[in-house]
C-alpha positions in Angstrom: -1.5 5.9 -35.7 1.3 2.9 -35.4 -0.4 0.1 -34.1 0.8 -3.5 -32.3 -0.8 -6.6 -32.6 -0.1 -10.3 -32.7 -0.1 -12.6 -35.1 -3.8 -13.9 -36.3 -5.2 -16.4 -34.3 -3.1 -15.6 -30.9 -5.3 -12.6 -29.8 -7.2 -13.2 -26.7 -10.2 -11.6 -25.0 -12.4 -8.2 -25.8 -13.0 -6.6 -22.3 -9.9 -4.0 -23.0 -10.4 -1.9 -26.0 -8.6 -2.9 -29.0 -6.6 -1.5 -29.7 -5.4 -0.6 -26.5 -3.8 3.1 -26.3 -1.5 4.2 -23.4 -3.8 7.0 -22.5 -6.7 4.1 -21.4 -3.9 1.8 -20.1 -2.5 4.4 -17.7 -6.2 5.4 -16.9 -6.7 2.3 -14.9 -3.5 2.7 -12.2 -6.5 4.1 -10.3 -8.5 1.2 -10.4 -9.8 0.2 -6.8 -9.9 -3.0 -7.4 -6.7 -4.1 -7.8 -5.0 -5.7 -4.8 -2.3 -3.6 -4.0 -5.0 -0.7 -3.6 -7.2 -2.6 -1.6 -4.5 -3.6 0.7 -3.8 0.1 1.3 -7.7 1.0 1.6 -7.5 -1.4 4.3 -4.6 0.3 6.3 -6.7 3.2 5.5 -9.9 2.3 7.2 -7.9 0.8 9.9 -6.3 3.8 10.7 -9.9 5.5 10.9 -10.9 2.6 13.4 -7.5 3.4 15.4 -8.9 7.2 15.6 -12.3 6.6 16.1 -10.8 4.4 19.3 -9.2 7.1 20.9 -12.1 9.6 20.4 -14.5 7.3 22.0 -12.4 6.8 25.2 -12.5 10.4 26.2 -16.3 10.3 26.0 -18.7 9.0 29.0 -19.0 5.4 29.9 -21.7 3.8 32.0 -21.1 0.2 33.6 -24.1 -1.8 35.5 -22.4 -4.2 38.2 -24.4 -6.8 39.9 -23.5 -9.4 42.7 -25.8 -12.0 44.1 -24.3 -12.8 47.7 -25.3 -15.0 50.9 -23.6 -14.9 53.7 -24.2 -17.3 57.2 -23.6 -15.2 60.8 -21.6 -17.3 63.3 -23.1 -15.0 65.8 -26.8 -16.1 64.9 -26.8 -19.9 64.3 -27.5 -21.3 61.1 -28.9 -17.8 60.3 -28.5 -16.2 56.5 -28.3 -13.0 55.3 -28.9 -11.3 51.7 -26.0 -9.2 50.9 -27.2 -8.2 47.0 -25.6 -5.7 45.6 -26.4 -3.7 42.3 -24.6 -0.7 41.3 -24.9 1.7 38.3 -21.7 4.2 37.7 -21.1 6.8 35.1 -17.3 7.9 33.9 -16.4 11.1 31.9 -12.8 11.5 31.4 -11.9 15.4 32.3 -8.4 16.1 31.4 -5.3 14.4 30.8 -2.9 17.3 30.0 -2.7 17.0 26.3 -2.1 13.3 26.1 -4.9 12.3 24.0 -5.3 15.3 22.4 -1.2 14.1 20.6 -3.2 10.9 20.9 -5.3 12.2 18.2 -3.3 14.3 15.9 -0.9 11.1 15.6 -3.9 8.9 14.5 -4.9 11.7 12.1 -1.7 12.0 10.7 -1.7 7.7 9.9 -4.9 8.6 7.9 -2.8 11.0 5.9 -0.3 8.7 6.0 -2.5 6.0 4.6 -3.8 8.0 2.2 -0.6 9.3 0.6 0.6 5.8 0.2 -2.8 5.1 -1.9 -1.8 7.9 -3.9 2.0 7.2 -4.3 1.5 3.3 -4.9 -1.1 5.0 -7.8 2.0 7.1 -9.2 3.9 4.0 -9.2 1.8 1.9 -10.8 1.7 4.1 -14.0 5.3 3.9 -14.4 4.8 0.2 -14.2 1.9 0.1 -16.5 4.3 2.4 -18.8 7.2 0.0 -18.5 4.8 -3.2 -19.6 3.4 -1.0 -22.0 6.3 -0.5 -23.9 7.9 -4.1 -23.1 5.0 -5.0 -25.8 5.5 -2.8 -28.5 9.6 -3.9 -28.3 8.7 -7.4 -28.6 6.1 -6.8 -31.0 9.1 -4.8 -32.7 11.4 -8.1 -32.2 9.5 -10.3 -33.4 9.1 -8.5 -37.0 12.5 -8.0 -36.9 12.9 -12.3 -36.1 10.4 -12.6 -38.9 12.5 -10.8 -41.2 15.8 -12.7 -40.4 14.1 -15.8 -40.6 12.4 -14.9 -44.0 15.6 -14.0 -45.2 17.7 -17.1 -44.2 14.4 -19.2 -45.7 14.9 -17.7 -48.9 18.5 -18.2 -48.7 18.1 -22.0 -48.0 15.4 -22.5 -50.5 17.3 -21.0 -53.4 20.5 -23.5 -52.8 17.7 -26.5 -52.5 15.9 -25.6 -55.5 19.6 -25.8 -57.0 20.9 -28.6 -55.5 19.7 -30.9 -58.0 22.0 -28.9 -61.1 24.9 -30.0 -58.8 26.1 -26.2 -57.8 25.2 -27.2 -54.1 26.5 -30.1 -52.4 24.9 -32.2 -49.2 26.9 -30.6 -46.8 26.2 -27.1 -48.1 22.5 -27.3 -47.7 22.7 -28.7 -44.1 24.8 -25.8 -43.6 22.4 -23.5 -45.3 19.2 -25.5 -43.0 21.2 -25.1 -39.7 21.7 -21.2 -40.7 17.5 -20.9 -40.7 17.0 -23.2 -38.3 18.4 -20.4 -35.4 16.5 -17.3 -36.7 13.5 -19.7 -36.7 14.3 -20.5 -32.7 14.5 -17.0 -32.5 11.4 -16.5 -33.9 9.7 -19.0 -31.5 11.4 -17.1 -28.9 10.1 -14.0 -30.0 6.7 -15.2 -30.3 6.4 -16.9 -27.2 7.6 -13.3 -25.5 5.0 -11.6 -27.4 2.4 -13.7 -25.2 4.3 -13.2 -21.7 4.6 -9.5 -21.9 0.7 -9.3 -22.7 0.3 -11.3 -19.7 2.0 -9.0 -17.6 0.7 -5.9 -19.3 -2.8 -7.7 -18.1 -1.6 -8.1 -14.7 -1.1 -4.2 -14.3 -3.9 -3.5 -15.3 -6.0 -5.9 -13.6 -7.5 -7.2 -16.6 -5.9 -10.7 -16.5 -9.3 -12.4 -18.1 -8.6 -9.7 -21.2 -5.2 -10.0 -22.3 -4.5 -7.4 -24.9 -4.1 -8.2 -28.5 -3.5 -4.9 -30.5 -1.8 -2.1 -29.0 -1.7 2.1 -30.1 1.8 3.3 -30.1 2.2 7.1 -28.6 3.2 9.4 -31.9 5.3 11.5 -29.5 9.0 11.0 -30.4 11.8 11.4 -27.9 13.1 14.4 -29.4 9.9 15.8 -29.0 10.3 14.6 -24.8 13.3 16.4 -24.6 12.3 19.5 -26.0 9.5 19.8 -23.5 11.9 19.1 -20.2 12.7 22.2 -18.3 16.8 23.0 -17.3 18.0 20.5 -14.3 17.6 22.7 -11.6 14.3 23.8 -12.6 13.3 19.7 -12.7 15.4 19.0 -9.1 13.5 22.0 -7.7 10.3 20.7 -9.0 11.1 16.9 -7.8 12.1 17.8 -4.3 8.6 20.1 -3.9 6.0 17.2 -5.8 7.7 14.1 -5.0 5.4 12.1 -2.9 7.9 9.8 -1.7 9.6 12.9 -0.3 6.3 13.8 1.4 5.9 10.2 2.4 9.1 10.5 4.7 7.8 14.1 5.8 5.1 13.1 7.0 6.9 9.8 8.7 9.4 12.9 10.8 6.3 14.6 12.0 4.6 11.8 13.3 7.7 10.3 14.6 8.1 14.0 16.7 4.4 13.7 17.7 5.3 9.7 18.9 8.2 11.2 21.2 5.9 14.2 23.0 3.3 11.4 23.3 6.1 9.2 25.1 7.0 12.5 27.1 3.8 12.3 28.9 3.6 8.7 29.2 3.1 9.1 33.1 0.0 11.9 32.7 -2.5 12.6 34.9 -5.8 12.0 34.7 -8.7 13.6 36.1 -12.4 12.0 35.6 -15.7 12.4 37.1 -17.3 9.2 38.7 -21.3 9.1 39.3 -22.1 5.8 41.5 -25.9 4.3 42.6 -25.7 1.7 44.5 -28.7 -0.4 45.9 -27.7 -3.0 48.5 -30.0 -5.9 49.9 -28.2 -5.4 53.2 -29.0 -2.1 55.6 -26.2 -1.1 56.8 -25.6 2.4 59.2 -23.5 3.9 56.3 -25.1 3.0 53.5 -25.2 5.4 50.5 -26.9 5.0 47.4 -25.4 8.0 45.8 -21.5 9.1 45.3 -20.0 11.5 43.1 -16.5 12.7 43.1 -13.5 13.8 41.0 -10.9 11.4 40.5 -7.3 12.1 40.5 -4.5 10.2 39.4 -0.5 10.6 38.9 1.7 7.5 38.1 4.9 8.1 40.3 7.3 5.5 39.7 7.4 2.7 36.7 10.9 1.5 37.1 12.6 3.3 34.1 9.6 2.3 31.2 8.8 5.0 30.2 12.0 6.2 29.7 12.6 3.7 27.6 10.1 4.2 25.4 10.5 7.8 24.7 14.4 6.6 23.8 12.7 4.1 21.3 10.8 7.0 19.9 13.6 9.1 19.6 15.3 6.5 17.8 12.3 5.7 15.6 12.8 10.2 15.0 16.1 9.6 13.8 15.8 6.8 11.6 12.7 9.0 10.0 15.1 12.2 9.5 17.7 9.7 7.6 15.8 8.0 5.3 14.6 11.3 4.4 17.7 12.9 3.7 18.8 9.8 1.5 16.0 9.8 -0.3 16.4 13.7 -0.9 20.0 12.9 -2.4 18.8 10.0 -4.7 15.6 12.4 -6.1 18.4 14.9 -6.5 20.7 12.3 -8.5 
């Protein structure tokens, strides 16, 4: 196996295995605790919450009410009167013509949603992890290369220095030769320095930024051998338009977005609920009743052009949805 390294003395800590091979360093794109995953597991769990939420509003709800009242009668002097009131009622939400039933399948779909984007910022942060990967092994690659050069132009200087004294070499020709190693040696430093940033941001993909990695396993694979293994275009477009979750990303978006504008539809539902009141007042009265229960019925009529506005925002929000998919479909394609 071809190994990477840096030079003794600049390797750093042991928690990554060393060497480190791109097998183990794509292995950890999955890793929950990096920030950009938690982030999304957030959204995620939020998004359950946001469900949750609109379950638990079409189940029952009870409500204690209490009032502590005194009231003085003109008709009777100074006289007061208790007028306490305690009531207990009891709401279950019937039917509301499919409203939170889209209610629902929207939230559901935000989970899916959620969770694609976990799995899609996973995807994405292997080809980064790749990318950094290989940024290593090139300056790794550089830097023997920079070693080389400077070797060389070492050499070269020495030998006119060690003959300067028998008169072939003047003054000026060895400053010449000094300022000629003096740039591959910059270069060097260079080189050396970007060894140490490109581990740091290896680290930083990985999460690992307490280990930086020293010595690195380069893949064997060549890419002849990559070519070899890729199927005809249209076999690879095909594929890429079916798998890419970027593509399913923005599928998803257009079916929620359609869901949104149905939901806007029946902004102004109705809603039928049954209502289950005791009441017990301080204060007899000829039509007091301590029990009611009846079905409520309600139909907004008129809201001045809102919701019509919203369901044209949601339409918009539909069309915006459908046109970033179909760029994205070219670009995949491209």
């Amino acid at each position: 196996l071809l190994t990477s390294s840096l030079a003794p003395g600049l390797a750093w800590g042991a928690e990554l295995p060393q060497p480190l091979t791109l097998q183990h360093a794509i292995s950890l794109a999955a890793s929950a605790e990096h920030p950009s995953l938690q982030q999304l597991q957030a959204t995620t769990n939020q998004a359950r919450i946001a469900l949750e939420q609109i379950e638990s509003r079409q189940g029952a709800s009870v409500d204690l009410t209490g009032r502590l009242r005194w009231k003085r009668l003109q008709q009777q002097g100074d006289a007061t009167l208790d007028d306490h009131l305690l009531t207990l009622s009891a709401r279950k939400p019937l039917y509301d013509f499919g409203y939170s039933a889209l209610e629902s399948q929207i939230a559901s779909a935000w989970i899916g949603q959620r969770q694609s984007e976990q799995q899609q910022q996973i995807e994405s942060r292997k080809l980064l992890i790749l990318e950094n990967f290989f940024a290593v092994l090139l300056t790794d690659l550089q830097r023997t290369l920079d070693d080389e050069t400077m070797t060389i132009a070492y050499l070269r200087f020495k030998k006119k220095e060690d003959k300067a004294p028998t008169g072939l070499y003047s003054e000026l020709d060895l400053l010449q030769a000094e300022s000629i190693f003096q740039d591959p040696r910059a270069q060097q430093k260079l080189s050396e320095m970007e060894q140490r940033l490109t581990r740091i941001r290896l680290a930083e993909v990985l999460n690992h930024t307490e280990s930086i990695p020293s010595a690195l396993t380069a893949p064997t694979t060549t890419p002849a051998e990559i070519v070899s293994r890729l199927a005809p275009v249209e076999e690879v477009q095909q594929s890429a338009r079916a798998d890419n979750r970027q593509l399913q990303h923005l599928q998803q978006q257009i079916e929620i977005a359609r869901k949104e504008v149905k939901k806007e539809q029946r902004g102004d539902h109705p809603e039928l609920d049954a209502v289950v009141e005791w009441r017990e007042n301080s204060r007899v009265t000829s039509t007091k009743d301590r029990w009611r229960a009846s079905l409520q019925f309600e139909w907004p009529l008129f809201d001045g052009g809102a919701n019509q506005q919203r369901v044209a925002l949601a339409r918009e929000s539909l069309t915006q949805a459908q046109s970033a998919l179909e760029a994205e479909q070219r670009r995949v394609s491209e």
